[in-house]
Each structure stands twice: as C-alpha cells, then as structure tokens.
N, C-alpha and C positions, 0 to 999 in steps of 0.2 A: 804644237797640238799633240796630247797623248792617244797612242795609238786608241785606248777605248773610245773619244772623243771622236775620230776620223774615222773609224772602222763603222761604213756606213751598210751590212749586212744587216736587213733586220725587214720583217715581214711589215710592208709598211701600213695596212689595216690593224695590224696587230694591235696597232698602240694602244687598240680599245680595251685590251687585256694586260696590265702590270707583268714583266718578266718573274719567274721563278727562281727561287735558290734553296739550298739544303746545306747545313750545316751542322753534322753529328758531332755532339758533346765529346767524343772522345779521337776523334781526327783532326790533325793540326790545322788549325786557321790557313796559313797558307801552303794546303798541301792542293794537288790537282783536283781533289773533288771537289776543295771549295773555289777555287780560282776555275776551273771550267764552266762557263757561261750556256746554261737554258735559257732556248727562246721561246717564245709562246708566240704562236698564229694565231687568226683567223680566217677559217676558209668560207667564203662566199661568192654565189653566185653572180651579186654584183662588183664582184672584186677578183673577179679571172682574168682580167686584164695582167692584175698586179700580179699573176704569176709569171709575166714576162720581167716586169718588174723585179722581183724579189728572186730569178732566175739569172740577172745579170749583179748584181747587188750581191748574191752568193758567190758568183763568178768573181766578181774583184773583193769580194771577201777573203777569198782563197788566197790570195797573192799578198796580203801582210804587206801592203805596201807600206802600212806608216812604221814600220819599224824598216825602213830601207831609205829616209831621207837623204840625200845629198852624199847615198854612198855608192851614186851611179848605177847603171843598169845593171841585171841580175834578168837569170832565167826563172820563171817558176812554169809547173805542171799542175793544173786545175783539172777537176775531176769532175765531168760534167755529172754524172751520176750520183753527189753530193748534193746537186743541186736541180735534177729534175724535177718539172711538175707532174711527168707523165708516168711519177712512182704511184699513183692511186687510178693506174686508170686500170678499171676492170675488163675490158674488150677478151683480155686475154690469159685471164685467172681464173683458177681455182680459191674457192674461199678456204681451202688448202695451202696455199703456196704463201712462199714468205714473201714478207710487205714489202721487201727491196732487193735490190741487186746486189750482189756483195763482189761483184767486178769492176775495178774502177776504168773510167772510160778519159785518159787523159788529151786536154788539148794545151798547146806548148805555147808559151806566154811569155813575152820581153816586156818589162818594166824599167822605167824609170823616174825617180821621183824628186823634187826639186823646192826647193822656200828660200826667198831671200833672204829673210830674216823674221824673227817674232811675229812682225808685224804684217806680214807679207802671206798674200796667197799659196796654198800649198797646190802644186802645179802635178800632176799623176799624169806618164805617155804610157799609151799601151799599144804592142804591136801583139795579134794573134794571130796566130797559124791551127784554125779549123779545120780540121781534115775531115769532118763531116761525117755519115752512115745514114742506113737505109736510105729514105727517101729527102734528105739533106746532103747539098753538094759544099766538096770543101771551099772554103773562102778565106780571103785575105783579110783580118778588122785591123783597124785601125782606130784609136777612141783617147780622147781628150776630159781629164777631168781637171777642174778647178776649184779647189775649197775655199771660200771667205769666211766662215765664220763654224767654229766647231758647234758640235751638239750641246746643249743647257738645258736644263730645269723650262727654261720657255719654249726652246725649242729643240725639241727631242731630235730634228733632223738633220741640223744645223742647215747652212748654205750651201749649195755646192751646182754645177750646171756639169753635164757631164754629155759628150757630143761620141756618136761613135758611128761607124758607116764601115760596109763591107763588101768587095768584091768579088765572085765567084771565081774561081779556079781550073779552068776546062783543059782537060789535057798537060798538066804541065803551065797553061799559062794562065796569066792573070787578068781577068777583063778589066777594060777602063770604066766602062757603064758598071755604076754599084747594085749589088742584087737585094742589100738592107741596108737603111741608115735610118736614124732617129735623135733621141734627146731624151734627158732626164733632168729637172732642174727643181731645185728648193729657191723659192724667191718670196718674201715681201708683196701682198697685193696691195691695191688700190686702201686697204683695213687695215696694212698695215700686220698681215696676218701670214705666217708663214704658210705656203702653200706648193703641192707638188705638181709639176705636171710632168705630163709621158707620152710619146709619141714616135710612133714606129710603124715603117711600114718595109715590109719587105714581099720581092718577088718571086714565086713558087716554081719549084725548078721544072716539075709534071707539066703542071697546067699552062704554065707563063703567066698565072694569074696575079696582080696586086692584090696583097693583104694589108691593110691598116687597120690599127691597134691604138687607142688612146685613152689617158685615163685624166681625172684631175680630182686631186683631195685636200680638203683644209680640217682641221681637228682642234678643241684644246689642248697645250700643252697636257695635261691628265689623262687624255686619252677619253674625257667623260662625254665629250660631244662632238658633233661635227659631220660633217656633208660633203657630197660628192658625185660625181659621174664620172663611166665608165661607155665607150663604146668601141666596135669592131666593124663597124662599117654595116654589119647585117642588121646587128643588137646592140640597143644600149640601154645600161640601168641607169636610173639616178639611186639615191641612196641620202637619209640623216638619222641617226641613231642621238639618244641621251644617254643618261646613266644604264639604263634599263631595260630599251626597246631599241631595236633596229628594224627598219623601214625599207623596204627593196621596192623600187615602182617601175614597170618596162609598160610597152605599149599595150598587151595582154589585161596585165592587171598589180594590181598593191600585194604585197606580201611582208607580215609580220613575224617576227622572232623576236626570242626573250633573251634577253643577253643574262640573264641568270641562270637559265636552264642549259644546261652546253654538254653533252658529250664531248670527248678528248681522246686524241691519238695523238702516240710517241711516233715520230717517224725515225729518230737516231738516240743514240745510247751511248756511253761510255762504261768500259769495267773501269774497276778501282782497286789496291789490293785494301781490304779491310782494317786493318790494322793503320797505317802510313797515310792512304789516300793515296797514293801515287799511281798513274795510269800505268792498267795492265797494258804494255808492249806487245807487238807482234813482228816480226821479223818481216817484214813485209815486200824488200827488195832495192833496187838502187835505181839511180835513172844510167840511162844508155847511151853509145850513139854510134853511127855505122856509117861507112861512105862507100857511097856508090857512081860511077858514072860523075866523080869531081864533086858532087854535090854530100853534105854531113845533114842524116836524120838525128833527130831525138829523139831518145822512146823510154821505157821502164820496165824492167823484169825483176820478176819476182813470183812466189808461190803458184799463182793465177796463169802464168809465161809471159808472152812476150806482150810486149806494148810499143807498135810502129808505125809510122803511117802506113797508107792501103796500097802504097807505091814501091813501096819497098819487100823485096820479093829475098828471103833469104833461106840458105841451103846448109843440109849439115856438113860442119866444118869449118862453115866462116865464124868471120872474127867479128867480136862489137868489143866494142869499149867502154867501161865503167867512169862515169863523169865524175870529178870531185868539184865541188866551188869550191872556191876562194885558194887552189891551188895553180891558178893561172895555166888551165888547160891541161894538166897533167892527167893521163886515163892511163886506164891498165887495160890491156888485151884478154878476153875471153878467148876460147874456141865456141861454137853452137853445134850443140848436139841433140840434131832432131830426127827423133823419134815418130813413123807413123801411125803408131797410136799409143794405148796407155792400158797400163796392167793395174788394175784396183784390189785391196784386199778390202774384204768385209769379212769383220770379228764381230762374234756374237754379245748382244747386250741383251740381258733375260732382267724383264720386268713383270709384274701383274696386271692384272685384268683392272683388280684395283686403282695399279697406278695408273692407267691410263682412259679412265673414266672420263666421259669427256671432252675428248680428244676425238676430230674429226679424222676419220679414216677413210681414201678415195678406193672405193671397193667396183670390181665390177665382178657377177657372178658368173662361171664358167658357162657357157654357150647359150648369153645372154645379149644385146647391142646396147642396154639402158647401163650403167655408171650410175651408182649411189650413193651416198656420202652417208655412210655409219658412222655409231659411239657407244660405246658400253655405260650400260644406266647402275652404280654401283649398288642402289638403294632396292630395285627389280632385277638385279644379277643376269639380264640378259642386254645382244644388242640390238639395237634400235635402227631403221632406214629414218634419217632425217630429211633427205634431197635423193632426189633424182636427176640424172640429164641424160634424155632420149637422146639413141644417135641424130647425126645430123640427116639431113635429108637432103636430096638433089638440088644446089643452086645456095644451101645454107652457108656462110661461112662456119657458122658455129651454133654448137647450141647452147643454152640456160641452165642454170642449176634450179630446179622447182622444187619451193618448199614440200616437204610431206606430212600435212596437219590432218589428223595429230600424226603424232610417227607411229612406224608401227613395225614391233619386233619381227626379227630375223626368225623364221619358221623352220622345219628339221628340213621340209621341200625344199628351201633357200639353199641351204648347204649339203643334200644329200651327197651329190656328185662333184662334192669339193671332197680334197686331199686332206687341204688346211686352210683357211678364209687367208688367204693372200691380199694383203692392200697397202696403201701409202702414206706417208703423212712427215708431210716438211717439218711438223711441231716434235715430232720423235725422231728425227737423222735419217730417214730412208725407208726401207721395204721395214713393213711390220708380217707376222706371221704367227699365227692359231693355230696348234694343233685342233682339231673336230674333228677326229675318228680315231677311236683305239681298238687293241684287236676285243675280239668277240668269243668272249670265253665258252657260248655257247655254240658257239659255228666254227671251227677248226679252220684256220684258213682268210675269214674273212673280216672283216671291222664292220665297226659299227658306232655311230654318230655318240660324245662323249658329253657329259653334264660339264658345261663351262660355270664354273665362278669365279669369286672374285678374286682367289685364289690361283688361278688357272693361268699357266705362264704366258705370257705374249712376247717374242723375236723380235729385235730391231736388229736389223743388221746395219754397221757402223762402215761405211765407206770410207777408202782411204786412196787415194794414190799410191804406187810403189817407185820408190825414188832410187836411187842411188846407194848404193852398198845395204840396201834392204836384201833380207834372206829370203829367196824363194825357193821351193823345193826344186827336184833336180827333171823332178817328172810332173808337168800335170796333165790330169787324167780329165778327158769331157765323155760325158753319157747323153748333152739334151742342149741343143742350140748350138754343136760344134763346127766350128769354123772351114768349111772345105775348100781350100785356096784353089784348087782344080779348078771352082767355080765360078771364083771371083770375073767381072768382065763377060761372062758368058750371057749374051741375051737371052731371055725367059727363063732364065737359074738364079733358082734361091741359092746364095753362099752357104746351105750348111750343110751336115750331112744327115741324109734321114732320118726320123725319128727310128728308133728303136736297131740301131745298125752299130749298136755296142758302145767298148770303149774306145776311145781316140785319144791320144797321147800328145801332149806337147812339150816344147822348152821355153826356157826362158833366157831370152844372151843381156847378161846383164851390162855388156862392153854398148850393144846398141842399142839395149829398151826396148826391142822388139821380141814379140812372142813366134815362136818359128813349128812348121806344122813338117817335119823329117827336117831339109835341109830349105824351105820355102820360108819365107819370110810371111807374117799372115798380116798383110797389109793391103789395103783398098786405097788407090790409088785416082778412080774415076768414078762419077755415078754412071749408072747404067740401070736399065729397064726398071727405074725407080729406087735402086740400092745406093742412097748416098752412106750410111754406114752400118756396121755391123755391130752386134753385140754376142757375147756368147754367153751360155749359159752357165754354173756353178763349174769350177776346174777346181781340185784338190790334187794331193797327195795322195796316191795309190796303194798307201800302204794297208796291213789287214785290222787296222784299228776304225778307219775309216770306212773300208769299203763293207764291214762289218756292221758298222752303224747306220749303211744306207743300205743295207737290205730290205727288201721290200716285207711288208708286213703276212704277206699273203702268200708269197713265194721267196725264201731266205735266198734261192740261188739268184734269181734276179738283182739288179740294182735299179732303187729309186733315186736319183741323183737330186728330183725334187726336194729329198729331203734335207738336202745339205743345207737348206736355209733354217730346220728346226734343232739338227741333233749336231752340227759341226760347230768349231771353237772359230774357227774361220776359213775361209776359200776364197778363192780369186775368179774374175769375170776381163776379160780382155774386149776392148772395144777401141775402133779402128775407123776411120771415114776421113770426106774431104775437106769437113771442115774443123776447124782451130782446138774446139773445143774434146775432138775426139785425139788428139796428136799430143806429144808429150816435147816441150822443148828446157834444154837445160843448158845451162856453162858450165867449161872446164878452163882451170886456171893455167899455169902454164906450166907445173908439176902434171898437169892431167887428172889433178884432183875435180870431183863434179860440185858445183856448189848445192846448197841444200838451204831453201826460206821454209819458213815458221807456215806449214796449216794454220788454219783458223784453226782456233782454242774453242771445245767443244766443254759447252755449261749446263747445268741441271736447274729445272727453273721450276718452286714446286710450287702449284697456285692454286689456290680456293678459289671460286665465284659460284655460290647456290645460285644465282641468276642465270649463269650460262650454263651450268650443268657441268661443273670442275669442284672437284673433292680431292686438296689434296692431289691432284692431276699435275705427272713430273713429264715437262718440255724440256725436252733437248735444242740448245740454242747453241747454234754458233756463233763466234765471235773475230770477223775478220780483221778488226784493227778499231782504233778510235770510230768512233760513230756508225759500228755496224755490227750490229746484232740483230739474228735472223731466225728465226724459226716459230714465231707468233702465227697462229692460224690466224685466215683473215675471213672478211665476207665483204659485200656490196652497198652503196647507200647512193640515192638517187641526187644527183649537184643540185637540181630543184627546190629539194623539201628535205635533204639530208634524213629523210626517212631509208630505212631499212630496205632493198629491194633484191632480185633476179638479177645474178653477174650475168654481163654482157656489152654488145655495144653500149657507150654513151653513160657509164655508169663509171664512179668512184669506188676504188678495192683499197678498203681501210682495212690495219689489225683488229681483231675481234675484243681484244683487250689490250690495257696497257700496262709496264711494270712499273707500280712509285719508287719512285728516286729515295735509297736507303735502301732496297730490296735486296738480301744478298742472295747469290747464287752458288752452285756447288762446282767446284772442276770434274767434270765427267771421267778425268783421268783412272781407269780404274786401281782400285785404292788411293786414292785421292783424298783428303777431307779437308781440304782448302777451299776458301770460302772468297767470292768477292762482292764487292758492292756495284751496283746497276744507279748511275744517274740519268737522268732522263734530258736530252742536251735539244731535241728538237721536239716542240709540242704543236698540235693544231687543235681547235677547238672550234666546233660546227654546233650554229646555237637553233634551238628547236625551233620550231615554228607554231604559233601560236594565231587566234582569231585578231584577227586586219582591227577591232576597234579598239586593241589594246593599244594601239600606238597613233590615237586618236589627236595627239598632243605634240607631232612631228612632222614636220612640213617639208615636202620634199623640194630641192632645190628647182627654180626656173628661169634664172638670169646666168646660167654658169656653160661657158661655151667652153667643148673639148679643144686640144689641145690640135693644130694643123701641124705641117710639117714648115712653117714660114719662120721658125725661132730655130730650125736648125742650122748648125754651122759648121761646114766640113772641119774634122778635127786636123788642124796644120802641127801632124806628130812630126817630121820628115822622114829623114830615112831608117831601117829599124838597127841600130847599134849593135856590132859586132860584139859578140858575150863569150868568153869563152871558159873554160867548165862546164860542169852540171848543172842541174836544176837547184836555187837557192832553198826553195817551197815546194813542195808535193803534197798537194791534195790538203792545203792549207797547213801544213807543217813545216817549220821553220828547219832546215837540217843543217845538220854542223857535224864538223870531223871529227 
C-alpha cells in the first residue's frame, strides 16, 4: 500500500467537501507547494464527536508510519498542538490574539509497522508515553491497528479497525485499571456499505466521572450524500445531508444548513520560496535525551527551549544529549545553561495610520477598568471604539467583548490625559504606539492634543529574545518599572523601585544570561504575596543621544523614559519569574560554544477586505515552521448557529479572515524584498444556517444504533521495543542526517 493510500489523517465529515489544491503556472509540478497536501473540513455541531476522531487520526498521522514498513521500530514526537480541537475555543481570547499556538507540545511515540506480503494486512503497534497537562494525567496507550483494504475511488476510507486503551500513570507508577479505551473501525455493513464507527470512553481524573463518546457514519463515496449519529452520553444528533442541504435533528429541535453557503477558516499554512516552491525552513531544534535516577527521558530543544517530561527536573550545567536515528544510539553531549530569566530587545518598526487601517488594536484608556478594541477608519481619518469589555466583577471569571453599534470615534476627552494611545495587537508583532500630543507653540512648556492622519506614524515595537554572542551595551539605564532585587521575596513589596526615584543602572553578564542590579543577580526565584514574575520597564543605553531624545517635552531636564517606545531605534525589557516561559534555557557544545535555532521568520501580509474594514492593511505574521503561521486577528462564532457572537465561555475563536493559497508575502527582514508564497494546508468550513423547510427532502436516520464499548478489543501490542537513537519523525516530519 502507498503511503497516500494508508495515511489515514483526514477530517472524516469532510468528505462532504472535495480536497483542495493550487498549482502556479510557473512553479515546478513537483516542487513542495505542489506536493504538500490541503485538507478541507467540516465543522459541525453534530459532528464534535469526530473531533476526537480526527484528533487521534492527526495523532498517527504524524508518525508516517507507512513509509516505516518492515523497517522495524523507530521513535517519533507528535505534536499534540497540531492536532488540537481546543485551538477554536474562545473561553479564553481576545478577537486579538493569534488563532494558534505556535509552541509545540510533544508526546513520544514507539512504532512499529509490519505486512507479510502484498496480500497481507498491514499490522501498525503503537506504544505512547503521554505525559499529560493541566487537568489531563499522564498515561501509558497502548493501540493496535490493522489495515485490509487501502482507500479507493469507492471507498475513500479504506478498511482498517484500530483498538487503543490507556492507563494512567500516578507517581511514577503505572495503573493496571485502564483510565481510556475505545475503537475506531471502517467495516462493510449489513448494505454492503462502507461504514465508520467510534467509540470511547474515558475516566476524568477531577471528577472520577465516565465519559462516553460515540459516533457512527455511512456516506457516498462522492462525498454527495449520507447519514449518521453522534452521541456523548448527555447529547446526541442524528444527521443526512445531500448534495445541497444538511439536516442536524437533537432532542430540542431540526436545524438546517446550506452546504453551498460556507464561511472558511485556514487553521495551518505553509511558506514556500516563490520562485522554486520549496518550503521555507526554520531551524527549529533537535530531539533530546537526559538520564536521571538509571532511567533515559526524551524531549526536544530548540528556539521555543526545552521540551521534557514534567518529571524531569534539570539544573544549570547538566548534560543532555542530542539523539541522531539511524546511528545506533550515538548522541553528542551538551552542557545546559539556564538562565533565570530573559533579556528581550524591541527595534522599532515605523508604519502609518494608513497602514494599519483596520487592524484591531486592545486599548485601555489611562485610569479607566473598561478595555476596548479600536481601528483606524482610513476613509474618516480618525479611530473608532468598536468593542468594549467591562472589568470583571466579583465571582466572574471573565468578562465579553461587546460589540459597540454603531462605533463610535475616539473623542479629544478619550485621549486628553494620554502621553500616546498605547495598545496591542498580535496582527502587528506587539506594543503598537501613537504619538497624540505635540508641544504647544502657544503655551511654552506645555502640549497639546495633535491632528492624527493617515499619514501620522504608528510604533510597533519588534520583540526579540537576546541570545548568545548578541551585543548589549555595557550599561543599561531604567527610569520606570525598575527592578529592586532588595525587594524581591519581601512580603507586601512590590519588586520595583519607586516611581520617580531616577536613574537605575544595570548589566548584563553575557557568560550567564542574567541581568545583574550592582553585583545581585535580578532573579525571582519564588512567588510571593502574588509576585510570580517581573517585568521592567524600557532599559537603554545611557548615552547623550538617547537620554537627549527622552527628555521630557515640558521640562528638557527631566527624563520621560515612556518615550523610548516612540523616539528610540531600539531598547531592552528584562523579565524574570517561576515559570518556563519567563527563564532563558540554552546548550553549549563541548568547545563551550552556545548553540543558537532559527526565531520564527517574521512576514508582511498586505490585505484588502472593504467588508471587514482593511485597505491595503499590513499584518505582521509570524512564521514558526511548516504549518504555523500566526498573527491573523480573530473573533467568535456560536458551535450552535456558526453565527457571529461575544468571545467567552462555550464559544468557537476562529481567524477573522483567511490568506488564498498563492498569496505571497514580504520578509519583514528590514531591507528585505523577498517575497514568499502562503498555501493554505488546513481548511474548515462552517456552513450557514438556513429555514428547517429547505431540507424538506432529507430524512433523518432512525434504525441506526451508536456504537457500545462491546467491539472493543484490548490491543495485544506486548512489550514496547527497545529503540535506540533519536526521534525518526518530529511533528510529522520525516528527519534524516
């Protein structure tokens, strides 16, 4: 069987919608952009089920196992985060923030795959080591698949029964009581008709409660017709769609959708280089492994740092080990050099009012509790309150973004007693910033609110990590947010040092990555009285070019340090706490040299939509490797009625737009004018909802029983085979030396 045949990844409602492809007249036939495969979804409410489905399905996507036949076991690293469902859930977003995570979240994975010959089923073992998070405990799986008969023209799914069951992991040890098990199988019914069924149920580690999950679906091959149910023990749909209608029936009530009217969201991407086709690369890291206590972790570092289980507790100085496959266990020794926090540099990126038309900006106004989501209207030259969200209230966990119909411009009151409208926005790379007050020719001394247009320059400041054999000056100097290590640990102390209490001086020891306040280390260590980390405010170079240009408007002797975000080329922010993301971890080889992975590749994305209110409006996108490209504003849409709604609990956070496949984009690099192309590798498509008599003509099914847990069959993998090297696969990537 060829790998496309047995690579059984694919959204299994989907099939109502024909995959996509793109092929530019002047890019070779078999260059990556023509051979990397778009899938097309459907997201539906009667078909959440099949997100556990098409969430395990992604899972041994990732593992390439048909290109691993009878060449015996092999490690791979799946990247849950590829394959979550719980990237659209709005609970906990801004219609700001980007549609995914750009962190890969690996779990370590033993395969092996086996066929007697032509004729003969193809036999998939899989042993997995989940190491689990938040409120998921790690667990031992273990999963059995068998393929008879590949995918066809008849049957888009082919055959296959795939058995899998897992036990939870408490302390170190492994329970014999399983805490999930289920089945997935493509069979032949009673019609003779290829048909899937799904069934799962697993144990809640909080509650102890059973959860079961089951689905069952039958289709034409075409993808033009077919039926089905889905239930979860609380709810269940039935479901039959034709060419043209789709039919959702729960105990409530009938609900119609047009399968020709569809809204669409990319949830993954690929660059390309323009020219070639060939995927844009990103250095992205190697896998790992460490030994503690007789026992060997696997894990992965790179850019992002480290990646280990939650057991594994390591200190600056120790050793890991870089895996290679197919070298029979041969690693090379690191040193670890951890860092308790991280030194960032932000360079300035100067755009227009213009450019940024549009573009959702999270603003709150200076000694205000409401947050409101502004845009510059380029056609009316001024900005606009589109959303609001009231702080929360006692007992809330959180609050709404509320539309504001109509919107309604930013008044001179809005901004008097701003500096400069300060706000955010994931679709621009970071802090955006407005000058709105110039001095006052008539008042000696004092400012006074300026005529923005479209003309009128707008700050992004460009975030960076500062790595290894990066220059930083010899002195940096803090005026606002400065770090007072005296303080640190002290109960009822803020960490900083007073407002208005001058300059504070720091270093930077580039030997430990640590920023040091005289000869103190400016490291946070514990929380305390609610201080789990620190940030500080703009640090520069002290010299009279700078400290010249942050004089204050109204008194030259003073310094506004605020301003380093509008008039400086760039400045650094130190931040420091106890958890991963505030800490800097790196390797050094055994010359002592420090190694250094590829940042995400930062892209200019320049996009028209007279519907959403974009002219010409330039997004800054980052690009952290195959299938992840990030900085698309997003909003909310109800799983219900895929209507448009208030982010919050119980809601879907889709991007606001999508990029067409052939789109190119610009490298942000400045002076850059390299171009690449954007194809679109992961699609969903949420079809409208329409009056119940249009699908007058669809009978919802009533002889079809879900799927029990009585057709499962412990999967008999045995024991999980000793491997030794690296990981073969990362994140669905085949690696080679």
């Amino acid at each position: 069987m060829s790998q496309a045949k047995t690579t059984l990844i694919a959204s299994l409602v989907a099939g109502i919608f024909a995959p996509v492809g793109s092929i530019l007249a002047d890019i070779p036939a078999d260059s990556d952009y023509n051979k990397d495969k778009s899938q097309r979804h459907v997201h539906e409410r009667a078909a959440e089920t099949f997100d556990m489905v098409n969430e395990i399905l992604c899972y041994f996507g990732q593992t390439k196992y048909a290109s691993f036949v009878n060449k015996g076991p092999y490690k791979a690293m799946v990247d849950a985060n590829q394959c979550s469902s719980s990237r659209d859930d709005g609970s906990n977003s801004t219609a700001d923030s980007s549609s995914t995570s750009n962190n890969p979240s690996y779990m370590d994975w033993v395969i092996d795959v086996t066929r007697a010959d032509n004729t003969s089923s193809q036999i998939v073992k899989f042993w997995i080591d989940d190491k689990g998070g938040g409120d998921d405990g790690a667990m031992k799986i273990h999963a059995l698949m068998t393929i008879t008969e590949a995918a066809s023209d008849k049957n888009p799914y082919g055959l296959f029964k795939l058995d899998f069951i897992g036990h939870p992991v408490v302390n170190g040890q492994t329970m014999s009581e399983p805490g999930m098990r289920g089945y997935m199988e493509v069979a032949k019914n009673a019609s003779d008709v290829a048909e899937l069924s799904f069934f799962n149920t697993n144990k809640e580690r909080q509650s102890n409660q059973t959860r079961s999950e089951s689905a069952v679906i039958q289709r034409a091959a075409d993808g033009s017709s077919g039926s089905g149910k889905t239930g979860t023990g609380k709810e269940s749909f039935s479901f039959a769609f034709d060419s043209s209608h789709f039919l959702r029936g729960s105990a409530a009530e009938n609900t119609c959708f047009s399968r020709d009217q569809r809204d669409e969201t990319v949830w993954r991407y690929g660059l390309y280089d323009v020219a070639t086709g060939q995927r844009v690369d990103v250095n992205s890291g190697f896998p790992i492994k460490v030994e503690q206590d007789g026992k060997k972790y696997h894990g992965w570092v790179g850019y992002w740092g480290l990646h280990l289980p939650r057991e594994v507790m390591l200190n600056n100085g120790d050793t890991v080990y870089k895996e290679a496959f197919g070298k029979d266990g041969a690693a090379t020794p690191y040193t670890l050099l951890k860092a308790g926090g991280r030194l960032q540099k932000h360079t300035r990126k100067t755009l227009t009012l213009a450019d940024i038309a549009g573009v959702l900006l999270d603003w709150q106004p200076m000694n205000s509790t409401t947050r409101f989501q502004i845009k510059w209207d380029k056609d009316q030259g001024k900005f606009f309150k589109v959303k609001s969200m009231p702080a929360k209230q006692e007992g809330e966990q959180m609050s709404n973004w509320e539309e504001i119909k109509p919107a309604v411009a930013l008044s001179a009151s809005d901004l008097e007693n701003q500096h400069d409208l300060n706000a955010w926005s994931q679709a621009l790379g970071g802090q955006v910033r407005v000058a709105i007050k110039e001095a006052d020719p008539t008042r000696p001394g004092q400012a006074t609110l300026r005529t923005l247009l479209n003309t009128t320059q707008a700050t992004v400041m460009v975030q960076t990590f500062v790595g290894p054999n990066d220059s930083v000056p010899s002195t940096l100097a803090c005026f606002d947010n400065c770090p007072d290590v005296s303080k640190f640990g002290v109960v009822g102390q803020q960490p900083y040092w007073g407002f208005g209490t001058g300059q504070h001086d720091y270093t930077f020891d580039s030997t430990t990555m640590l920023l040091k306040e005289g000869n103190k280390n400016v490291v946070l260590t514990a929380t305390y009285s609610g201080v789990r980390n620190i940030n500080s405010g703009p640090m520069f170079e002290p010299n009279s070019t700078n400290m010249s240009k942050l004089a204050c408007d109204w008194n030259t002797s003073q310094t506004c340090s605020w301003k380093a975000w509008q008039v400086l080329d760039s400045f650094y922010t130190w931040q420091t706490g106890i958890d991963q993301w505030n800490q800097l971890a790196l390797l050094k080889d055994s010359s002592g040299k420090i190694l250094k992975f590829d940042q995400p590749k930062l892209v200019t994305l320049v996009y028209t939509n007279a519907d959403l209110g974009f002219k010409e409006t330039k997004f800054q996108l980052e690009y952290g490797g195959f299938g992840n490209l990030h900085g698309i504003p997003g909003d909310c849409v109800h799983p219900e009625t895929n209507l448009k709604t208030a982010c919050g609990p119980n809601v879907r956070f889709v991007p606001v737009f999508s990029i067409p496949t052939g789109t190119e984009v610009t490298d942000a690099t400045p002076g850059s004018t390299k171009t690449y192309l954007v194809k679109a590798l992961d699609m969903e498509q949420r079809m409208k909802k329409i009056d119940t008599t249009m699908c007058s003509s669809l009978t919802l099914p009533t002889n079809v029983t879900l799927p029990d847990g009585s057709h499962f069959k412990t999967p008999d993998v045995g024991d999980e085979p000793t491997v030794s090297g690296g990981a073969a696969v990362v994140g669905g990537v085949i690696k080679t030396e």
